[in-house]
N, C-alpha and C positions, 0 to 999 in steps of 0.2 A: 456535616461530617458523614449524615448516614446514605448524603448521595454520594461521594466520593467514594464510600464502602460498596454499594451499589454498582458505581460505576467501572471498579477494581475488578468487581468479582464478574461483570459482563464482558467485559474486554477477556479473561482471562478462558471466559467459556468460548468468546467469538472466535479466539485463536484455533480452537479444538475444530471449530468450525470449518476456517478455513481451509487446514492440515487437509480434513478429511476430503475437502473436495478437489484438491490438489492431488490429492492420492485417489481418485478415481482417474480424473485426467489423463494421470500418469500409466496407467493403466492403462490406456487407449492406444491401438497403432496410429492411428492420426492426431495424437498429441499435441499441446500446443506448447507444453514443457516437459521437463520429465523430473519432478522430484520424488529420489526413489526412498526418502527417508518420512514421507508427509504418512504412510498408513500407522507404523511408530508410532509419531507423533501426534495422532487426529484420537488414540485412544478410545476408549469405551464412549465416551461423549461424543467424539467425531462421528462415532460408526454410529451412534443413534440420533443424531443430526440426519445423518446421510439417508437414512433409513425414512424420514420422518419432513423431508424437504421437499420443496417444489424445484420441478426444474429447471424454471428462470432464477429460482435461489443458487444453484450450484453453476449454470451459464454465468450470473453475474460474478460469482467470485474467480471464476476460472477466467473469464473475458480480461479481470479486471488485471489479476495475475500476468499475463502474457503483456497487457498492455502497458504496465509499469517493467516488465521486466525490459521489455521494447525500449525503453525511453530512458532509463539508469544508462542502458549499455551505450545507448547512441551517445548521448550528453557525457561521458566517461572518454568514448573513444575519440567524437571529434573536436569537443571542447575542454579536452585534459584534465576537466577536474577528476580528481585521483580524493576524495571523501564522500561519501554515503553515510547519512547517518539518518536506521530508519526508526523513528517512534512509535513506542508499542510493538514494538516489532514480534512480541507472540514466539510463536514456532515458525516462523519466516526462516530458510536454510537460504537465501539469496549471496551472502559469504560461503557456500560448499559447489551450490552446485548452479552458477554461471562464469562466463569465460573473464573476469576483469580484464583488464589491460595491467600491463606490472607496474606496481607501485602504489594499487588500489588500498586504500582503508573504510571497514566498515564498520561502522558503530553501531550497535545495538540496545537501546534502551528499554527497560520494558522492567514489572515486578521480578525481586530477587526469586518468587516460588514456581515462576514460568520459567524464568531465562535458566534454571539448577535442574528442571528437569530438563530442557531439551536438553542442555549439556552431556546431561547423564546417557540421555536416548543415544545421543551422537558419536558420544564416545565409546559407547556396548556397540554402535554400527561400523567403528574406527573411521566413520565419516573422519576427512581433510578438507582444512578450507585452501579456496581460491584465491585468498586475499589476506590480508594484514585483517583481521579479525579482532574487534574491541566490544567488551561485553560490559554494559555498565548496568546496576540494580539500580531502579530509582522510581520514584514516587511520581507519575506524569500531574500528579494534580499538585503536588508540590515543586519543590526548588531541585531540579534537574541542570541548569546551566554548568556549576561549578564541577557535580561530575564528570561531568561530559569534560570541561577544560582539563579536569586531572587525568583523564585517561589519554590526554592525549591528541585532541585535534587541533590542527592547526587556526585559532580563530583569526586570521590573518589573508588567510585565504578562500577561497569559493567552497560549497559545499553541494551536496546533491542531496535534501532533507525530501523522506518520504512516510507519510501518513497514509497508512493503507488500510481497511477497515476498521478503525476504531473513532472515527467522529462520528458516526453516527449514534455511537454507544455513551456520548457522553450528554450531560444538560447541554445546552444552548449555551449556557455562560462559560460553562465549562472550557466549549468546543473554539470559543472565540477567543478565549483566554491564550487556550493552548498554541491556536495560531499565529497568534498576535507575539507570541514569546519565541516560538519559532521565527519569526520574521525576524526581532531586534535582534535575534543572538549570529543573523547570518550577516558573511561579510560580503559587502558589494560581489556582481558576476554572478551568484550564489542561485540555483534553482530549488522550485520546490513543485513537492506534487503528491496529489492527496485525494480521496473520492468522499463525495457528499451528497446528500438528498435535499430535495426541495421540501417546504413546509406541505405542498400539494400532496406530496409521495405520500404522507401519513393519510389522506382522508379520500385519495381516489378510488374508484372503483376498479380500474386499469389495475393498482397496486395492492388492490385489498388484500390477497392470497401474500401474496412477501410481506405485507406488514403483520398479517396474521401470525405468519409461521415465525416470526421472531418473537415475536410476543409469547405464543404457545412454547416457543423452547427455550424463556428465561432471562431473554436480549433486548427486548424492547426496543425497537428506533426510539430518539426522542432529539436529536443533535439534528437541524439541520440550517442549511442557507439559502436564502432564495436570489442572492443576488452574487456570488462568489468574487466576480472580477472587481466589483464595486470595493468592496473594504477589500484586496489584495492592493488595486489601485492606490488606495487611502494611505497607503505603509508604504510605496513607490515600489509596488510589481506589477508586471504585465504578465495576463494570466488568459490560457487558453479553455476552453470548455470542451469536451467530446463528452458525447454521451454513449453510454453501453447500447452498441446496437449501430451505431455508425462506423463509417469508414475507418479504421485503422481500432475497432473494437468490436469485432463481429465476427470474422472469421470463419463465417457459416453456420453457427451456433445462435446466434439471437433470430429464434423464428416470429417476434412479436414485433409490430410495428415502431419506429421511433417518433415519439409525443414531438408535436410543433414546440416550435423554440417558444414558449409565452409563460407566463408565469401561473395559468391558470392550470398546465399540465403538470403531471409528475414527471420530475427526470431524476436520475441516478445519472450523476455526474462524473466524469474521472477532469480534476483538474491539473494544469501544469503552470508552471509561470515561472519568472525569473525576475530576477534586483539588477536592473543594471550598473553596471560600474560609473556612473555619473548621468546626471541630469541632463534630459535629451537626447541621450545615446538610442541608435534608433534599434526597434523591435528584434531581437531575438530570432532567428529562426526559431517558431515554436510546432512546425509540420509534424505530423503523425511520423513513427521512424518506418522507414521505407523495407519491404518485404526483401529477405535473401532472392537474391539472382539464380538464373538456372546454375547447378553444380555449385551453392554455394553452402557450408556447413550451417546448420541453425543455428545461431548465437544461444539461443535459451535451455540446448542442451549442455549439460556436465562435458567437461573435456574430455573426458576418455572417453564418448562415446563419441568422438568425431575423428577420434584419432585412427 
């Protein structure tokens, strides 16, 4: 019980975390997004994060940002599915301020004492969402399935499930749990995408400075996997690997070399994968999503600002 209490209250700080570096981002003329509700949000803990971080710590969460937001919108527009449903979702604003396509629903899961304040922040900003917006309180280490049903998603049809910095904040049994329960509950078609560390990341010297500074502000890494596609494989998904710092996660911001593909390096993973809709159906287009054309609006900005 007193990891779980542990793991509550890490996730809960990681969110202030993220906020905050999203709201420096945003801040930037060469932005990679714009959420203009994350300085709000990232409060006194954000701003002493930010203050107190390495800057591969605020590159990784910003790379990581752009590169899920990249890959909801594409899987959304060209593959129809119209549900999102993200775990732990924190202070994530991805229902306010991206362009869905109509018809989109996004589900929110995450503790009742996170998801009441954003709310509250949101609505003193008269922030509007983009989407059919669904907010469920719930226990990630507990029995989340049934809420999720009562609020509303279609369990019949495909989904677009994203776990975005909070595996590494959980145990190892935790972390496998969680995904493993995400799998059963999706229905055939269904994508999922999530970022994870290798066992290596905790003990390299490459990594030492980012494992520190988590450790120093309250977070501890301790969740990781060293083989990802292997158990996605196991539950029948085919699952891609990028690592922060490569092509379609870079963007000109990761000035450090990318670790060889081996298991003796560290990497910081962004995974994606899909459940095909029947046995043998062949691979997925799983490509990196392709950069806006000349004269074309950025998808990851808020809609009035393209109008």
């Amino acid at each position: 019980m007193s990891e779980n209490i542990s793991s509550r209250s890490r996730l809960a700080l990681t969110a202030s975390w993220t906020a905050a570096a999203r709201s420096q981002e945003s801040a930037r003329e060469d932005r990679l997004f714009d959420d203009p509700w994350a300085s709000a949000l990232a409060g006194a803990d954000g701003a002493e994060w930010l203050e107190q971080s390495s800057p591969e710590g605020v590159a990784s969460v910003v790379l990581r940002t752009r590169f899920f937001d990249d890959y909801l919108l594409r899987i959304a527009r060209e593959d129809g599915v119209r549900q999102v449903v993200i775990v732990a979702a924190g202070l994530d604003t991805r229902a306010f301020r991206l362009d869905w396509p109509a018809g989109m629903q996004v589900f929110e899961l995450d503790q009742a004492a996170v998801l009441e304040r954003k709310q509250t922040i949101l609505d003193e900003a008269g922030a509007e969402s983009t989407c059919e917006r669904r907010v469920i309180a719930t226990d990630l280490v507990g029995e989340w399935e049934a809420a999720l049903n009562a609020a509303g998603i279609a369990s019949d049809q495909p989904a677009i499930w994203l776990l975005e910095g909070c595996l590494s904040c959980l145990s190892p049994e935790d972390l496998r749990a969680l995904l493993v329960r995400v799998m059963k509950a999706s229905f055939p078609g269904s994508y999922l995408a999530f970022d994870v560390i290798n066992s290596a990341t905790l003990t390299s010297l490459l990594t030492r400075p980012l494992v520190e500074m988590q450790a120093r502000a309250g977070a501890p890494w301790s969740g990781t996997m060293d083989d990802p596609k292997s158990l996605l494989k196991r539950h029948g998904w085919r699952a891609e690997l990028t690592q922060i710092g490569s092509p379609g996660a870079d963007h000109g911001r990761w000035p450090y070399p990318v670790p060889a593909d081996d298991a003796e390096a560290p990497h910081l993973w962004l995974v994606t994968a899909r459940r095909p809709y029947r046995v043998g159906e062949g691979a997925h287009d799983q490509a990196q999503p392709s950069q806006p054309g000349p004269g074309a609006s950025p998808s990851f900005l808020p809609r009035r600002q393209r109008e």
